[in-house]
C-alpha positions in Angstrom: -100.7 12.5 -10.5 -102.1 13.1 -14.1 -105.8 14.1 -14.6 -107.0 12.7 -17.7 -110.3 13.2 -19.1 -111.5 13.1 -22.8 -109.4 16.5 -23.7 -106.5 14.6 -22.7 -104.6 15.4 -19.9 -105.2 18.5 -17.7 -103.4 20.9 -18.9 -105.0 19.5 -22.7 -108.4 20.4 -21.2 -107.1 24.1 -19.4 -106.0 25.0 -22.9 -109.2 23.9 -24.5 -110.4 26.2 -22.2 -112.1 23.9 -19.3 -111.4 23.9 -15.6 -111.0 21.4 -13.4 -112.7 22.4 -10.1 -111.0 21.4 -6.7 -113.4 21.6 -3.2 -113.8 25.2 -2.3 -114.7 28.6 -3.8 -114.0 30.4 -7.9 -114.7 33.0 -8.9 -115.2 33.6 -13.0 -116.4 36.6 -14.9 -118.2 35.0 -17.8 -118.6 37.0 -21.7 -120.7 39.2 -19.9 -118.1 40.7 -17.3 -120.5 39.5 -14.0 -119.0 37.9 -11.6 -119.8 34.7 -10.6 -118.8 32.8 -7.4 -119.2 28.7 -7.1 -118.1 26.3 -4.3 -117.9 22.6 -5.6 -117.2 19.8 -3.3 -117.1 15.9 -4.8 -117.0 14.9 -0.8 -120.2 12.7 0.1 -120.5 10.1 2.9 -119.3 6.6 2.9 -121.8 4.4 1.2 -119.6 1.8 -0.8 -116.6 2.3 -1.5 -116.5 4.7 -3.9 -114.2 7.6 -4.5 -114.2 11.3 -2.5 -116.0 9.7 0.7 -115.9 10.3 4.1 -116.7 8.7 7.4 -120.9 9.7 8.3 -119.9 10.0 12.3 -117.1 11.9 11.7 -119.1 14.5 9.0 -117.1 17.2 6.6 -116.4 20.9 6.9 -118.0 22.1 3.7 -116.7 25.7 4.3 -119.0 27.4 1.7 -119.0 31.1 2.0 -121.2 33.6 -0.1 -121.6 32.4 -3.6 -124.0 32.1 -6.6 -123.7 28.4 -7.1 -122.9 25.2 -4.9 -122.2 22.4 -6.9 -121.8 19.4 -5.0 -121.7 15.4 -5.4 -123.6 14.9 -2.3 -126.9 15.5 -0.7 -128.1 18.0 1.7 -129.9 16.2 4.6 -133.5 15.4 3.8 -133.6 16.8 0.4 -134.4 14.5 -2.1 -132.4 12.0 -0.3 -134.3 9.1 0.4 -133.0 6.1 -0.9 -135.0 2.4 -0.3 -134.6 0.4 2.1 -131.5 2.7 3.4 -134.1 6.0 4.8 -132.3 9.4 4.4 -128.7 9.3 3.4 -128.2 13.0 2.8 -125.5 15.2 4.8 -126.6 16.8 8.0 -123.4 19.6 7.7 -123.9 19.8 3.9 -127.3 21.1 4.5 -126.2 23.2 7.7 -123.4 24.5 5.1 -126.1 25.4 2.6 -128.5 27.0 4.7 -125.9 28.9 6.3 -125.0 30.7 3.1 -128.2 30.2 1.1 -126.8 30.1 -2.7 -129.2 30.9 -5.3 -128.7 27.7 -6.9 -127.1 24.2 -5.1 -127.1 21.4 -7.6 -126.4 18.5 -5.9 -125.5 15.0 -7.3 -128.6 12.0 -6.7 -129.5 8.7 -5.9 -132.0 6.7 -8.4 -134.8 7.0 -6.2 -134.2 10.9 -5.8 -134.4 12.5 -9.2 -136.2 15.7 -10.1 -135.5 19.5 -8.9 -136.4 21.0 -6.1 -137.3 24.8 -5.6 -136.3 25.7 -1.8 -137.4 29.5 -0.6 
């Protein structure tokens, strides 16, 4: 299968020097020479039928270790995931994954009704 995005194809986009970001953990050492680890996950339960979704009974292992960053499409579990007339549609193991290994920053896709930031100590 060939990713396409607006550099092109993929390995149009690696060359211009982006990355395309699979579920799990990188690690990159930006201009500075830190190192910085992210998990990403596009995984989010089944609310239409939209891409990367899973079944809510049967839940997702989001395996995130120690990192920096989470980056994920879907919502923790009663964080900013209250949509109308639907109650909470966040992920119960998504925020059991999060809390486990408390990232300094988890940037999380939304819902309309959920906008804003959040600051979680």
């Amino acid at each position: 299968m060939e990713i396409r995005s607006r550099y092109g194809s993929l390995p149009d986009a690696q060359d211009a020097g982006k990355t395309f970001l699979e579920e799990g953990s990188d690690q990159f050492t930006p201009n500075n020479g830190a190192a910085l680890r992210v998990y990403t996950s596009p995984f989010t339960p089944a609310l239409g039928a939209w891409g990367f979704q899973y079944h809510p009974e049967r839940g997702h292992d989001f395996d995130i270790e120690t990192v920096d960053i989470a980056l994920t499409h879907g919502l923790p579990k009663g964080i900013m995931d209250h949509a109308y007339g639907q109650g909470r549609i966040g992920c119960l193991e998504l925020f059991v994954a999060v809390a486990r290994a408390r990232p300094r920053i988890h940037c999380f896709g939304r819902i309309h009704e959920g906008w804003g930031a959040k600051l979680m100590i």
